[in-house]
C-alpha positions, 0 to 999 in steps of 0.5 A: 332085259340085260345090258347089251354086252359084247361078252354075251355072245364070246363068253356067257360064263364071263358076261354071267359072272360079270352081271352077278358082281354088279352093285344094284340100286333099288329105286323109286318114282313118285310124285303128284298125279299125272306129273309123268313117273310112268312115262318117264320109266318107259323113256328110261328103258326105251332109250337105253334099249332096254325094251325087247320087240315084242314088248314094244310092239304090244305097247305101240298097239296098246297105245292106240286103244289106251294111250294117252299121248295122242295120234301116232305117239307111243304111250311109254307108260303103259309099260309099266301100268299094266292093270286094267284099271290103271290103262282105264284112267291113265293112273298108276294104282299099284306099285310095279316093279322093273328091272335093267341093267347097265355095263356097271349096275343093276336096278330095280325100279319101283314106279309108285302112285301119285294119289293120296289114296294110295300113300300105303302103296308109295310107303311099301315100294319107297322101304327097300330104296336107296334112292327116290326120283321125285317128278314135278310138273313144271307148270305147276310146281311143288304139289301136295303129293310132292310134299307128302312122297318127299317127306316119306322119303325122309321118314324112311331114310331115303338119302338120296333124291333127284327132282325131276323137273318134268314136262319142260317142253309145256315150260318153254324149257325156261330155265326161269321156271326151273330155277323157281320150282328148284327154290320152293322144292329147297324151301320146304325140304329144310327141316328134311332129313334130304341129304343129297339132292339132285335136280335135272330138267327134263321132257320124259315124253321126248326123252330130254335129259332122261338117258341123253343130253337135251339140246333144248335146254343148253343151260343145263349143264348137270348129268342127264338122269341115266348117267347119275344113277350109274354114278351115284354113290350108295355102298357109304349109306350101308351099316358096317359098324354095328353087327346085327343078325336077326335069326330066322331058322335054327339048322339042325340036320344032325348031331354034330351041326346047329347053325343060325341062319339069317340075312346080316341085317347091318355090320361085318362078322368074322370068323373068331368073332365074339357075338352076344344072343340077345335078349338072353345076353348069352355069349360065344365065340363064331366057329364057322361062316356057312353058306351055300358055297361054302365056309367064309372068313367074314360076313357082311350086310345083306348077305344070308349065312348061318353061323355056328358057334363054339357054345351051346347057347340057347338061341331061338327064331326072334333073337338077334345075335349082335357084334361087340358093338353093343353100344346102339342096340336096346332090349325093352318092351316099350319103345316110341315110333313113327307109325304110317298107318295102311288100313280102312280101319282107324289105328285105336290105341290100346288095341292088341295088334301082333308087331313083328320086328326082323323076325320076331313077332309078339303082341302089343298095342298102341300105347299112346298117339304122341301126336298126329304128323301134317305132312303138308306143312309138317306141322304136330296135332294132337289125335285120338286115332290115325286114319288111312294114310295118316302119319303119328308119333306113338308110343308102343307096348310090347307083351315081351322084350324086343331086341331094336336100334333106331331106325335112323341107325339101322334099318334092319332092326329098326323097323317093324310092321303092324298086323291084325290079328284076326284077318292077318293083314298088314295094317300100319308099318313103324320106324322105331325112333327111341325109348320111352320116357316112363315117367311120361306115361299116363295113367290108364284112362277110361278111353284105354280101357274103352279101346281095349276092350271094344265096349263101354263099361256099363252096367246092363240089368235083364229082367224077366223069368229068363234073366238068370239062364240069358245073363250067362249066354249074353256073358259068353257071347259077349266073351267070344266076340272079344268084349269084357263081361261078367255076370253080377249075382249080387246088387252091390252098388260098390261092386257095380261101381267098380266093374265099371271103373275097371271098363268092363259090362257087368250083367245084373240079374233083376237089378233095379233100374235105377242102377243100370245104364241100359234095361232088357226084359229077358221075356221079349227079348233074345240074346241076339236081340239084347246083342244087337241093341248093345251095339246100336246104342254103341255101349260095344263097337 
């Protein structure tokens, strides 16, 4: 629901245009379990009136089935969790979205979970925010999560962070408590990239601090929330130096027009302007600013164009065409990233994943886990694999340059998503943090090959009459499930020895058995039975 103007009734085309025009702030709850970020949403949106009847009316008659703020109270959080199971448990599972408007912005709130189970649903909902509303309990103080949701925050370059000291009605509104939680909060946060921080006292359940001022706590003499997100500065935390616009579609509706189309991931365009198409390195002059209200003059961030240009360069979807500030921007095929990984299935290093940066996609792998990131004490251990929720340090390789900044530069074309390959799911997400050193790179090791592959290199011997006609339909099934084999006519012990070296299983026919790692007579034995055995001895996986 909008805000309430005066102009929607006197003058809708004035009150539409006005709204169109107001700056929007994209922001995030989270925090530990049960510290309040539902309740505190539904209290933002019910004291601001911004709730229309019915909607409330179904939360009064939900709040009595579901809630859980007791007889005759209105469960405020049951605005926004609005999952079966969510109401079921009381917890927040999924990111959920709500939107309002002020007489001088608009939001977009994304309420996050507070379980470590679903960090991955925290990272999505946090990547698009200028700001986080991070909530503590006030009995308890600075949890795990609180630890975890501040530090992702910091990874994904959120600059501005209030601290919603929360439930100071079960506090006694002590200031004392306040103070404390505010000290270990500022203590941890030191080796943070937490530039701007807030911190308000507050009762989401009883609406202090929230929209109005609480009179219970007269010692607070900061702004209540609803005021400091109507006041806090954000246009500063926009790229205008570096002009980037990755192209997403080539507009081609007749001969005499071919535009560039795209979002302006950072910087301003100007008509005249010279612009580089990277990777090519090809250069041109911009003839015209399209978009669909017509030509402009200048282009800035976040705005979707397409440009035409006076030359007939080459430029593709995936390419990147960038301003005369070129100082920042790199083209490469390897780079070093912070990787939060969101799958069940462990991040293996030298798997073939296909990354997508902006709106490029190329395969690459996991080159190398520089180190595994505790996000409780920040501290770097050293890691083979990174599971569900982890956070690391890698290096990645790609099968083609990439166009990239820092992500610390430029969100846009600084970070980049993970997807599988074969179930086309989003599996990690990664800001980009630098290049890599390539005298720092290692050898190819027997567990690179091990992970690339999905097998161990062994030699395998079939016996038997059959061992000549299986040896080939083992190699092609093996083939088809994505492992690397070869069938070896020959008992050379050099040639065993290298198939082995180069991580692949090599198929012997009749070897004798004192060359080979595992032994099948082809007689007894079916394909799938030998297949089968492969993958219980785990010699593929």
């Amino acid at each position: 629901m909008s805000h309430q103007s005066e102009l929607i009734s006197t003058d809708i085309n004035a009150y539409l245009t006005q709204h169109e025009n107001k700056e929007l702030l994209r922001f995030l709850t989270c925090g530990n379990v049960d510290d309040g970020k539902s309740t505190l949403i539904g209290r933002l949106l019910h004291d601001s009136k911004m709730i229309y009847e019915d909607q409330l009316a179904a939360v009064q008659a939900d709040s009595v089935k579901s809630g859980t703020t007791g007889a005759g109270k209105i469960d405020l959080a049951l605005l926004v969790d609005g999952l079966q199971a969510e109401r079921e448990q009381g917890i927040t599972i999924d990111v959920a979205y709500r939107y309002f408007s002020t007489s001088t912005r608009k939001f977009i709130i994304a309420d996050t979970p507070g379980h470590e189970q679903y960090t991955r649903n925290m990272a999505t909902g946090a990547s698009t925010c200028d700001l986080a509303i991070i909530l503590i309990d006030a009995r308890y103080g600075v949890q795990t999560q609180t630890k975890r949701h501040s530090f992702i925050a910091s990874l994904l370059g959120i600059k501005h962070i209030i601290v919603a000291i929360n439930k100071m009605d079960l506090a006694g509104y002590s200031e004392a408590v306040f103070n404390s939680i505010k000290q270990d909060y500022m203590a941890f946060t030191q080796s943070l990239d937490l530039q701007d921080i807030h911190f308000i006292p507050m009762s989401a359940l009883d609406g202090d601090n929230v929209v109005n001022p609480s009179e219970n706590m007269p010692w607070f003499t900061g702004q209540p929330m609803m005021e400091l997100l109507n006041s806090i500065e954000i246009m500063s935390d926009r790229n205008f130096t570096d002009a980037r616009l990755p192209v997403q579609y080539v507009n081609r509706p007749n001969l005499d027009f071919r535009g560039f189309c795209g979002t302006i991931a950072s910087g301003i365009f100007n008509k005249g302007d010279t612009v580089t198409a990277l990777p090519s390195g090809k250069k041109s002059t911009i003839k015209s600013i399209v978009t669909y209200d017509g030509e402009l003059e200048s282009a800035f961030t976040s705005m979707a164009v397409t440009l035409t240009l006076d030359d007939e360069i080459d430029v593709s979807r995936g390419d990147i065409l960038v301003g005369t500030t070129t100082s920042t921007i790199t083209v490469a095929d390897k780079f070093n990233a912070t990787i939060v990984w969101m799958a069940d299935a462990a991040l293996t290093p030298g798997r073939q994943y296909t990354i997508k940066l902006a709106t490029r996609s190329v395969a690459g792998s996991v080159a190398m886990i520089h180190h595994r990131i505790d996000v409780n004490t920040l501290e770097h251990h050293d890691a083979n694999t990174l599971q569900l929720n982890e956070i690391g340090s890698c290096a990645i390789s790609v099968t083609a340059p990439v166009v990239y900044d820092t992500y610390k530069t430029n969100k846009g074309t600084g970070a980049f998503i993970i997807i599988d390959r074969l179930t086309n799911g989003t599996v990690g997400a990664g800001m980009i943090t630098g290049t890599v050193d390539e005298s720092l790179q290692l050898p190819v090791s027997s567990d690179d090959r091990a992970a690339r592959f999905g097998q161990i290199a062994s030699i395998v011997s079939l016996t038997g009459d059959a061992g000549n006609a299986l040896a080939y339909q083992l190699e092609r099934k093996l083939f088809d499930n994505g492992h690397a084999a070869t069938v070896l006519e020959s008992q050379d012990t050099a040639l065993m020895q290298a198939i082995k070296n180069a991580g692949l299983i090599g198929l012997c026919i009749n070897s004798p058995s004192e060359l080979a790692d595992v032994v099948f007579d082809c007689n007894q034995n079916t394909i799938d039975d030998i297949y089968n055995a492969l993958k219980r001895q785990k010699i593929i996986f």
